[in-house]
N, CA, C and O atoms as a GROMACS GRO file, in nm:
protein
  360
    1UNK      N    1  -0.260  -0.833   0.653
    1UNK     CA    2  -0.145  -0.826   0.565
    1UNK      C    3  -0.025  -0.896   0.627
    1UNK      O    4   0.064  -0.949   0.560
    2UNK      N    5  -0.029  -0.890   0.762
    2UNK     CA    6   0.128  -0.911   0.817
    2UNK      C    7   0.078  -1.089   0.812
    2UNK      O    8   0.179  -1.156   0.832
    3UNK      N    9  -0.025  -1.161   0.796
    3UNK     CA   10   0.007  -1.322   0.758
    3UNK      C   11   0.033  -1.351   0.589
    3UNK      O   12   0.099  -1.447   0.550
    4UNK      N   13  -0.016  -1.276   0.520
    4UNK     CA   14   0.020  -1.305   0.423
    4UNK      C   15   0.189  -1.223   0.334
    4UNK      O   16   0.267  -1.267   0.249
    5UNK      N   17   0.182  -1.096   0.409
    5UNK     CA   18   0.364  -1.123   0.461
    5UNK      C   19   0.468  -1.271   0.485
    5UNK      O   20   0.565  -1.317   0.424
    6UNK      N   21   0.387  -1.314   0.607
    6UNK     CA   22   0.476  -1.455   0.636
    6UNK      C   23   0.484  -1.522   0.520
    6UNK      O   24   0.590  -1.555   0.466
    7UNK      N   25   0.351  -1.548   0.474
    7UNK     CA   26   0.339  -1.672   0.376
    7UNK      C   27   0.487  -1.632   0.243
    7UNK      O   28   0.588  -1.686   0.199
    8UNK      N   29   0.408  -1.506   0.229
    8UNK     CA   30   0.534  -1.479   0.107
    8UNK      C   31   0.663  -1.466   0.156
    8UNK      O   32   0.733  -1.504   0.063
    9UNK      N   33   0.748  -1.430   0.264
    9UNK     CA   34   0.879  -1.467   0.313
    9UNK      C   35   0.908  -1.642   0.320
    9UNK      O   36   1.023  -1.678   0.344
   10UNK      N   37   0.818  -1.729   0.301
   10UNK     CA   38   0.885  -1.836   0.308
   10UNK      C   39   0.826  -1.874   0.134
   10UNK      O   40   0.815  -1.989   0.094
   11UNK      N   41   0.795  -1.758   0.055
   11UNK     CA   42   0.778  -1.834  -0.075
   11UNK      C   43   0.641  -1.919  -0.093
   11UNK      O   44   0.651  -2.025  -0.155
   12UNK      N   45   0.513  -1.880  -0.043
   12UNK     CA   46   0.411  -1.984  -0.053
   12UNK      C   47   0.285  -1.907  -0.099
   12UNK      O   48   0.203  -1.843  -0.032
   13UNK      N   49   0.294  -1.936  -0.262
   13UNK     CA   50   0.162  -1.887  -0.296
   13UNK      C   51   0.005  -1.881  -0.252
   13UNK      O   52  -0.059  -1.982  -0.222
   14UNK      N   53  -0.040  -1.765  -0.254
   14UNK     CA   54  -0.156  -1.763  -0.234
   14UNK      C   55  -0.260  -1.777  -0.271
   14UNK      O   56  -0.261  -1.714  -0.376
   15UNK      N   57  -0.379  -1.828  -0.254
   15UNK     CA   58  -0.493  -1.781  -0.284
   15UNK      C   59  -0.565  -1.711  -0.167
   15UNK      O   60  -0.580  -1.770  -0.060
   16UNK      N   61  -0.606  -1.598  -0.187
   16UNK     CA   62  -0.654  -1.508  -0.115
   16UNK      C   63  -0.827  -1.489  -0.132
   16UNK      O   64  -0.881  -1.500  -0.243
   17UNK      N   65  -0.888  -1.465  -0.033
   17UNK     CA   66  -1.027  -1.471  -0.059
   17UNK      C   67  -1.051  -1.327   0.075
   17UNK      O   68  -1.001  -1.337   0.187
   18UNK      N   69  -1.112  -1.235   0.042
   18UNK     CA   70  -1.095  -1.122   0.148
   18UNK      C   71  -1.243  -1.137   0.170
   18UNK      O   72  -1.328  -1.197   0.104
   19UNK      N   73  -1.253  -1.051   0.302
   19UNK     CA   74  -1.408  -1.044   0.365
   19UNK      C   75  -1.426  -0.954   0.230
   19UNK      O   76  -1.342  -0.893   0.162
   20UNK      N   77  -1.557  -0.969   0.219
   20UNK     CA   78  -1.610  -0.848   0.100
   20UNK      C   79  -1.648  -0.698   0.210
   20UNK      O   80  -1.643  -0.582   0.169
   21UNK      N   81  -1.673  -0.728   0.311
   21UNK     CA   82  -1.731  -0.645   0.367
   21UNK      C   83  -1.646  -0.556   0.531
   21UNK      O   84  -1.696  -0.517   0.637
   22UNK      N   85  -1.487  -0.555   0.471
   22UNK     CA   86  -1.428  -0.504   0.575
   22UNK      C   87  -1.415  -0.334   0.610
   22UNK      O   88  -1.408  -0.256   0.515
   23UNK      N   89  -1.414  -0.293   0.724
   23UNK     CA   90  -1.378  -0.131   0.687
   23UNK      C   91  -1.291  -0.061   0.618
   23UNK      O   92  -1.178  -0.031   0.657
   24UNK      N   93  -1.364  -0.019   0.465
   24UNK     CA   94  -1.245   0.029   0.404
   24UNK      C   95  -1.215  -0.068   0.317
   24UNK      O   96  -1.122  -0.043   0.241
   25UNK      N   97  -1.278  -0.194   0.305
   25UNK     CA   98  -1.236  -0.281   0.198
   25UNK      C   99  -1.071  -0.296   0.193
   25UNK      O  100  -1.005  -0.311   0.090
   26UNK      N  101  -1.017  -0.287   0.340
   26UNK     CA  102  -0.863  -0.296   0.297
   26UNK      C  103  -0.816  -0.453   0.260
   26UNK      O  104  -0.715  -0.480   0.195
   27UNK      N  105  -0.915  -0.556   0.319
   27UNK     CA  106  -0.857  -0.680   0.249
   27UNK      C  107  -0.853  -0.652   0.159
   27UNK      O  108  -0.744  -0.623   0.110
   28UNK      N  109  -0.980  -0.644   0.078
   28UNK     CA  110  -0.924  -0.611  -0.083
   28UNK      C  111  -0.800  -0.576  -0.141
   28UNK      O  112  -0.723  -0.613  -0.230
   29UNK      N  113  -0.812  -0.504  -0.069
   29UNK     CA  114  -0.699  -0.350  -0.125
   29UNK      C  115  -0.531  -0.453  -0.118
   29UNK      O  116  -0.443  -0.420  -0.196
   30UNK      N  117  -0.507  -0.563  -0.027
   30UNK     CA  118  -0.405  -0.612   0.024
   30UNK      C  119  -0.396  -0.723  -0.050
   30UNK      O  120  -0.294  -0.765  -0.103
   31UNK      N  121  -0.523  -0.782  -0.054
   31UNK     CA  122  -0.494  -0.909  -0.174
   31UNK      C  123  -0.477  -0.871  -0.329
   31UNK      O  124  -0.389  -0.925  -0.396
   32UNK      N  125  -0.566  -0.775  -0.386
   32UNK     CA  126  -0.518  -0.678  -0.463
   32UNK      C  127  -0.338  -0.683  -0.502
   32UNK      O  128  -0.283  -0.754  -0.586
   33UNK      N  129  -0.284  -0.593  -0.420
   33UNK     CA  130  -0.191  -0.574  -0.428
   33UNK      C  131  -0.065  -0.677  -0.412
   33UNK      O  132   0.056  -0.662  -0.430
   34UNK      N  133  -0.158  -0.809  -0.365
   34UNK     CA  134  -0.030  -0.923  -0.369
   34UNK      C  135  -0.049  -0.962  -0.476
   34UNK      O  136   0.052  -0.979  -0.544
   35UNK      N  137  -0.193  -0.996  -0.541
   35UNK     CA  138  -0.175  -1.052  -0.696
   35UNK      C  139  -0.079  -0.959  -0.852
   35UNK      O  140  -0.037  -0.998  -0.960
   36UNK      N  141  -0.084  -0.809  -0.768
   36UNK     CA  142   0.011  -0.756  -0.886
   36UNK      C  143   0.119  -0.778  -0.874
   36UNK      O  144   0.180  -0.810  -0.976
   37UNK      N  145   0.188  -0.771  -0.753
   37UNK     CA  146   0.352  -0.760  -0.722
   37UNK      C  147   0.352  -0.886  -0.674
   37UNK      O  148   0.395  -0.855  -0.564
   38UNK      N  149   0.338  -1.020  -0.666
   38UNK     CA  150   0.324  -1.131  -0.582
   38UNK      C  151   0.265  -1.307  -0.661
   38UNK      O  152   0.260  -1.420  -0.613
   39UNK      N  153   0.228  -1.248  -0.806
   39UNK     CA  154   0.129  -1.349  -0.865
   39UNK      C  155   0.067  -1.464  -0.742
   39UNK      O  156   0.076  -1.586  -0.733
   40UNK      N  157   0.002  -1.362  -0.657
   40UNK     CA  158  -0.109  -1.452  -0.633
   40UNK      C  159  -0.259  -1.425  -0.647
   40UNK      O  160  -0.302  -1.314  -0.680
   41UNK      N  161  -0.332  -1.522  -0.622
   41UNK     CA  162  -0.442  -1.546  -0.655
   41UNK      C  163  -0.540  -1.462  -0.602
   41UNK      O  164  -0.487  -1.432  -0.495
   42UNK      N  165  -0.646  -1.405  -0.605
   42UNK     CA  166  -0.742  -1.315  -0.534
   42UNK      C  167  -0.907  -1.416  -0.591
   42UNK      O  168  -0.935  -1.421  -0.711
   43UNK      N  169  -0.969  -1.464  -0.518
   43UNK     CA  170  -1.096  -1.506  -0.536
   43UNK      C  171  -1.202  -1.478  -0.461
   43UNK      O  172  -1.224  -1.536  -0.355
   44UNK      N  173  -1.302  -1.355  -0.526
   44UNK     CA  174  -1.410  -1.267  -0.478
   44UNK      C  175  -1.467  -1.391  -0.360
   44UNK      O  176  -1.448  -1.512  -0.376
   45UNK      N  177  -1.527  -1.340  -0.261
   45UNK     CA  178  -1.605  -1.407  -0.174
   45UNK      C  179  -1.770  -1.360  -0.221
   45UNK      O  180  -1.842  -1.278  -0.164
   46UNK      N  181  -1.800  -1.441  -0.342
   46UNK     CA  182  -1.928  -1.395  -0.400
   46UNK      C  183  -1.988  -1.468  -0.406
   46UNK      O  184  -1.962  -1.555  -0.324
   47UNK      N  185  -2.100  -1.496  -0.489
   47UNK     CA  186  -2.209  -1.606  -0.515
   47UNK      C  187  -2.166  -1.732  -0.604
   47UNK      O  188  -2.215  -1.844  -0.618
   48UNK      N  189  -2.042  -1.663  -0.664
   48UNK     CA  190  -1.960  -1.784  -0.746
   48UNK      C  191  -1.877  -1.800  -0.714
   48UNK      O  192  -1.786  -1.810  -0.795
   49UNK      N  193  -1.837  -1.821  -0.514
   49UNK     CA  194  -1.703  -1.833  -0.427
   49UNK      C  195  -1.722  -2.016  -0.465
   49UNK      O  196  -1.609  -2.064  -0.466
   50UNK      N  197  -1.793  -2.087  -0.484
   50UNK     CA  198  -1.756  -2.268  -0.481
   50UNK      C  199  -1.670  -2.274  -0.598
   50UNK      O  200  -1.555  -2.317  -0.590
   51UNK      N  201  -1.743  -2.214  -0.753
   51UNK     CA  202  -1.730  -2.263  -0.850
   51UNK      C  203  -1.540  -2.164  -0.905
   51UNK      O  204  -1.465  -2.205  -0.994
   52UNK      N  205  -1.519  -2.048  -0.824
   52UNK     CA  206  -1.419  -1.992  -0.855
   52UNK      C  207  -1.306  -2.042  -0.786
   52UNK      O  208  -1.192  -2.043  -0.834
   53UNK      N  209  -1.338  -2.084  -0.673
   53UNK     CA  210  -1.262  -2.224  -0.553
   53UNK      C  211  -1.222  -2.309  -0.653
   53UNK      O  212  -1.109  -2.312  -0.702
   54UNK      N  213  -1.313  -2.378  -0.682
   54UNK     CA  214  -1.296  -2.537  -0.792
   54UNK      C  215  -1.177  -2.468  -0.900
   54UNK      O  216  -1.055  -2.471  -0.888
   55UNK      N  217  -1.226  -2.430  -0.964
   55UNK     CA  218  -1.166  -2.350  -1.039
   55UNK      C  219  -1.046  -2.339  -1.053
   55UNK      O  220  -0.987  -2.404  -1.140
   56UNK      N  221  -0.972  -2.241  -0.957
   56UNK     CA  222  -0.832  -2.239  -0.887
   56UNK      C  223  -0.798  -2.383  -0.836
   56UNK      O  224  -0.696  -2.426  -0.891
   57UNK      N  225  -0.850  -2.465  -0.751
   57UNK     CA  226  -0.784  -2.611  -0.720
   57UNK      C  227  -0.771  -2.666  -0.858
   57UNK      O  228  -0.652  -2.687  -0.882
   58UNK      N  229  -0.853  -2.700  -0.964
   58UNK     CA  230  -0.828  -2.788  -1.064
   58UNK      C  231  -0.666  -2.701  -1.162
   58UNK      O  232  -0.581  -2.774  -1.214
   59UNK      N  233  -0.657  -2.567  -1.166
   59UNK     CA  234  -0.544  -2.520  -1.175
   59UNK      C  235  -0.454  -2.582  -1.086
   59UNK      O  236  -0.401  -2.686  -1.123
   60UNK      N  237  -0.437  -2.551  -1.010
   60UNK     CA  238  -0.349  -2.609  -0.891
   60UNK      C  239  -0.306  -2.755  -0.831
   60UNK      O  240  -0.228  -2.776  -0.739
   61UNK      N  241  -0.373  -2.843  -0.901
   61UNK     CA  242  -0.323  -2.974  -0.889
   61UNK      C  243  -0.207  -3.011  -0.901
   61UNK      O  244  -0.141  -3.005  -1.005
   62UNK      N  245  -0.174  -3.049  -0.806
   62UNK     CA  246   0.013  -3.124  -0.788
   62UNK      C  247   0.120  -3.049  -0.802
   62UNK      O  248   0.234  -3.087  -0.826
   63UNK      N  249   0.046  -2.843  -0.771
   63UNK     CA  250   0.157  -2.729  -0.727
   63UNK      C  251   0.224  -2.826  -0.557
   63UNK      O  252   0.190  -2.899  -0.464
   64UNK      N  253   0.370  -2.729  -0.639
   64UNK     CA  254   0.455  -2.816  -0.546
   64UNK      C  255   0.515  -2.675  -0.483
   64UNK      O  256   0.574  -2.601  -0.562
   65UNK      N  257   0.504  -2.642  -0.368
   65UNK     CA  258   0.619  -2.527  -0.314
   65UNK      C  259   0.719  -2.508  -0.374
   65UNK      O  260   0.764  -2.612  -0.420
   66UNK      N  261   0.788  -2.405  -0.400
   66UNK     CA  262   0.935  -2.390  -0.481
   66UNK      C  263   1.050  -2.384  -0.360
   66UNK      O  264   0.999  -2.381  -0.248
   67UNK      N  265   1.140  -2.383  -0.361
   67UNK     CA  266   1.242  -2.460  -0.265
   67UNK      C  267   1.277  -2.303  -0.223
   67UNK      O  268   1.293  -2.243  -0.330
   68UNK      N  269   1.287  -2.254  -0.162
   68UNK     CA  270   1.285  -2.070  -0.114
   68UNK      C  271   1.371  -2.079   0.004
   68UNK      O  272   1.373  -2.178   0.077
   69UNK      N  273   1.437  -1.980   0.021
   69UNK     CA  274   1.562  -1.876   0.087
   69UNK      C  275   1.494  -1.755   0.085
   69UNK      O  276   1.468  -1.672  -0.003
   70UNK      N  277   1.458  -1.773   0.284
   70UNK     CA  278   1.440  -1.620   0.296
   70UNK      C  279   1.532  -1.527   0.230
   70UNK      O  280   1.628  -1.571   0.167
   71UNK      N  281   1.508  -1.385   0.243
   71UNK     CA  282   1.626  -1.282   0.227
   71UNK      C  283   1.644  -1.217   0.374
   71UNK      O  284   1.554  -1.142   0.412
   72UNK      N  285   1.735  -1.236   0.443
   72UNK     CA  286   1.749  -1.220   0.498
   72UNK      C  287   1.725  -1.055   0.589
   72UNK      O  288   1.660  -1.021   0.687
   73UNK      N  289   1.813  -0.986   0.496
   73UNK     CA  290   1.748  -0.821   0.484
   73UNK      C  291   1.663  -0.802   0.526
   73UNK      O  292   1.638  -0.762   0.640
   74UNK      N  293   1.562  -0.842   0.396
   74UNK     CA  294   1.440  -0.847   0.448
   74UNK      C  295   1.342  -0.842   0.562
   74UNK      O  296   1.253  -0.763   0.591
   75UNK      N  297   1.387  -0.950   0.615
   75UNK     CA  298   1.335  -0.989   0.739
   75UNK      C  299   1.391  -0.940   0.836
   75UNK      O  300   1.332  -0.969   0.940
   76UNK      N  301   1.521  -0.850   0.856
   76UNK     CA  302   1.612  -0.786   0.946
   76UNK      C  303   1.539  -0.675   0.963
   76UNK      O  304   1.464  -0.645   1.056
   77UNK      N  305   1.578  -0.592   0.827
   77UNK     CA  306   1.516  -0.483   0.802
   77UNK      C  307   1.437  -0.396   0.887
   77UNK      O  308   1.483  -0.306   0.958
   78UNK      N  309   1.314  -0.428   0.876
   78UNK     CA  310   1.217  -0.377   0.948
   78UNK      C  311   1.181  -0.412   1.041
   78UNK      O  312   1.066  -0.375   1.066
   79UNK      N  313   1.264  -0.520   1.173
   79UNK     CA  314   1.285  -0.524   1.258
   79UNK      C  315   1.370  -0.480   1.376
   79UNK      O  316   1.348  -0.494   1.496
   80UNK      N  317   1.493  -0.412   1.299
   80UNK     CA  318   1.581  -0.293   1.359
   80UNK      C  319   1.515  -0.197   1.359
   80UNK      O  320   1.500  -0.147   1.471
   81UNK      N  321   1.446  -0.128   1.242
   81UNK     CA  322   1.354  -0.008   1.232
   81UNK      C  323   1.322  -0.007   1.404
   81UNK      O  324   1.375   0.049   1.500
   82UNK      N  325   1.185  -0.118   1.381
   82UNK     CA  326   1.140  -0.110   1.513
   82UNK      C  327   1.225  -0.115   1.652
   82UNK      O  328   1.216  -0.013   1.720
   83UNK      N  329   1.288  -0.198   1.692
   83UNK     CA  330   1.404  -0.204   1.789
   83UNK      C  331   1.481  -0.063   1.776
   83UNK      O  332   1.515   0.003   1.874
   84UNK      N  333   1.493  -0.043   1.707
   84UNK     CA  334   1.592   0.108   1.714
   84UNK      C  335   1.498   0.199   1.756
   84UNK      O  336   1.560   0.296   1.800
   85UNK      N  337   1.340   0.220   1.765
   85UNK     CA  338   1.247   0.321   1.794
   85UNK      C  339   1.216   0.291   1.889
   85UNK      O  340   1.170   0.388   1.948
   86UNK      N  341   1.212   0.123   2.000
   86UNK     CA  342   1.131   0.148   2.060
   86UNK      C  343   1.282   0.097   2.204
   86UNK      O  344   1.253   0.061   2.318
   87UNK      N  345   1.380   0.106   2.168
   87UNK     CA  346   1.460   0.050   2.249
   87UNK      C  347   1.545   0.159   2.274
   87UNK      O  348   1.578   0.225   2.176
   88UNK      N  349   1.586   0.192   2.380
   88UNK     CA  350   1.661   0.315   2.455
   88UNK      C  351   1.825   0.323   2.361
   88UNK      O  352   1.885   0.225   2.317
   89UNK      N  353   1.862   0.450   2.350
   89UNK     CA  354   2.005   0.432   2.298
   89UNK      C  355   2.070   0.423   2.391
   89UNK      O  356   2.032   0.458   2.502
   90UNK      N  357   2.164   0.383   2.371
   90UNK     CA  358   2.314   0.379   2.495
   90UNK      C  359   2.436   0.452   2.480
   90UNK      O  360   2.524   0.442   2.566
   0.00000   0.00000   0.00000
């Protein structure tokens, strides 16, 4: 999750393809959840992984990145979290 984090802080759609066979199926569960909140792409790693590939590229011809501004927050955010827990107070 935390690379396809990155991808979406700089704005870069996905297509996502998860192991089918992780513990817990949490890829799933993560690509899943970027295609609802995220419109990106999720493509089963199945017996029709070439033709669902093709598929998505012939969609995708001459997608152009959209011109994106981190949020800054964002990316602060939950990096003080951490620094504030793991760094001594004064």
């Amino acid at each position: 999750m935390t690379s396809l984090a990155e991808q979406q802080l700089f704005g870069i759609r996905k297509c996502i393809i998860p192991l089918p066979f992780t513990g817990g199926n949490h890829q799933r569960h993560n690509a899943q959840r970027c295609v609802s909140h995220r419109n990106d792409t999720l493509v089963e790693q199945d017996t029709k992984l070439a033709r669902n590939l093709e598929e998505y590229l012939i969609r995708h011809v001459g997608y152009k990145k959209e011109l994106y501004t981190p949020d800054a927050q964002m990316v602060t955010a939950p990096l003080q979290t951490i620094w504030s827990t793991l760094l001594p107070h004064h």
